[in-house]
N, C-alpha and C positions, 0 to 999 in steps of 0.2 A: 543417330536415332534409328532403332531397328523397323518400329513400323507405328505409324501417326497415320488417321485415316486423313489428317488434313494432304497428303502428302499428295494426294489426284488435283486439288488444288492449285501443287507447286509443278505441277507437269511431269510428275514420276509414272510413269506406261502402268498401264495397268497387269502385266506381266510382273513387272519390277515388283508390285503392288500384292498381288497373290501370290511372291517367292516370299517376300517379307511376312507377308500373314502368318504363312504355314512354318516357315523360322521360328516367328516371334511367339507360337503355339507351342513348338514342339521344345522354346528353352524355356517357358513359362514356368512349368514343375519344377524344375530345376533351379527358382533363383532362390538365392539361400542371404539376401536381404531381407532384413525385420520388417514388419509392416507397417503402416504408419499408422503412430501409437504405440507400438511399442517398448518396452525398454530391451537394452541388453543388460542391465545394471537388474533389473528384476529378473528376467529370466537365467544370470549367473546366479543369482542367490537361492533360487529355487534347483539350480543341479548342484551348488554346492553344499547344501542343506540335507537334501538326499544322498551325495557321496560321503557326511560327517557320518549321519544315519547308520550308513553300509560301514563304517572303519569301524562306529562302535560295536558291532558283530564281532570283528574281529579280534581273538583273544588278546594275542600279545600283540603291541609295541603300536596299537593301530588309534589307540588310544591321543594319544601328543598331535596327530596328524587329524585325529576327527576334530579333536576342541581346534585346533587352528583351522580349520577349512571351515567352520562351521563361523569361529571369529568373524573370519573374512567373506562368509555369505550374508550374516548378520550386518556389515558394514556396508555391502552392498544395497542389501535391502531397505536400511536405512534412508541411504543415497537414493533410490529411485522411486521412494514413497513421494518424492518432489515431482516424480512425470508422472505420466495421462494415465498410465495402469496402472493403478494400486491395487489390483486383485492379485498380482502375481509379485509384487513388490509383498503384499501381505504375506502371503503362501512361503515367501524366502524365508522372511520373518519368521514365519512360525518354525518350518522346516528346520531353520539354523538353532532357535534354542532349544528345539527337541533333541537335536544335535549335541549342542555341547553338553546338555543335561544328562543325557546318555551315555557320553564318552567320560563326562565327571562321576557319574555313579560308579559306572564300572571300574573308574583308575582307582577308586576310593575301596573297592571293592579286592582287586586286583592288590593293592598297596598291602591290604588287612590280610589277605590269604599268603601273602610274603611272609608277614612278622609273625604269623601263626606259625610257618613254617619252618621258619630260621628257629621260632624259640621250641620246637618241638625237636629241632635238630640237635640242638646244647643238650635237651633233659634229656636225651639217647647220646648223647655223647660222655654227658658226666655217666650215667647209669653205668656207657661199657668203660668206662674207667674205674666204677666201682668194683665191676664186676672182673675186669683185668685185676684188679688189686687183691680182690678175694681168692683169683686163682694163683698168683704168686704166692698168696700167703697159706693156700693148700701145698703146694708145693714144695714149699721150706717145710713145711709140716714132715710132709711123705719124705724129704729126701731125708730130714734128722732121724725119720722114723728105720731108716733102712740100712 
């Protein structure tokens, strides 16, 4: 125990007493235990939610990894709508299906601008084989011509 004021009680000097104090100040800011009440199960869901958010920005391949983190803040959130803060259990919640909603527009989005791509690349592929073909058949033309 770093510092219990009952501790003058238990015969600790009063020396002892005000090293422990100014200790037990100076690691106070520092302690990086949850407070009580709170979840960690809510407050994962609420960074996971925000990191789905951030992958849907991202154009390529960030897509697969936002809908799963966002999954898995979703399940979290779920999970700690059962402890004492449901404010931040809510906020996971919401965060995650903005999340996956985000990352599904855009893969859907992304998916479309592919096959628009691909089939734009066949009608310019048949086109310069037409158009290969047309100059073969100038060709034969001019060489019989000469």
């Amino acid at each position: 125990m770093l510092y219990n004021p009952k501790l003058r009680s238990q015969g600790v000097s009063s020396e002892e007493l005000k090293l422990r104090r100014k200790l037990y100040k100076t690691l106070q800011p520092l302690s990086i235990m949850p407070k009580e009440g709170s979840s960690n199960a809510a407050i994962a869901s609420v960074i996971l939610g925000v990191i789905s958010i951030v992958f849907s920005l991202s154009v390529l391949f960030g897509q697969g990894a936002g809908i799963a983190l966002g999954i898995i803040g979703f399940i979290f959130a779920l999970v700690a709508r059962n402890d004492a803060n449901k404010k931040w259990a809510n906020w996971g919640l919401a965060l995650s299906i903005i999340g996956i909603a985000l990352n599904l527009i855009i893969l859907i989005y992304l998916y479309q601008a592919i096959i628009e791509v691909v089939n734009q690349l066949e009608v310019a592929a048949a086109q310069f084989e037409a158009a290969q073909g047309s100059i073969d058949q100038l060709n034969e033309i001019a060489g019989a011509a000469a």
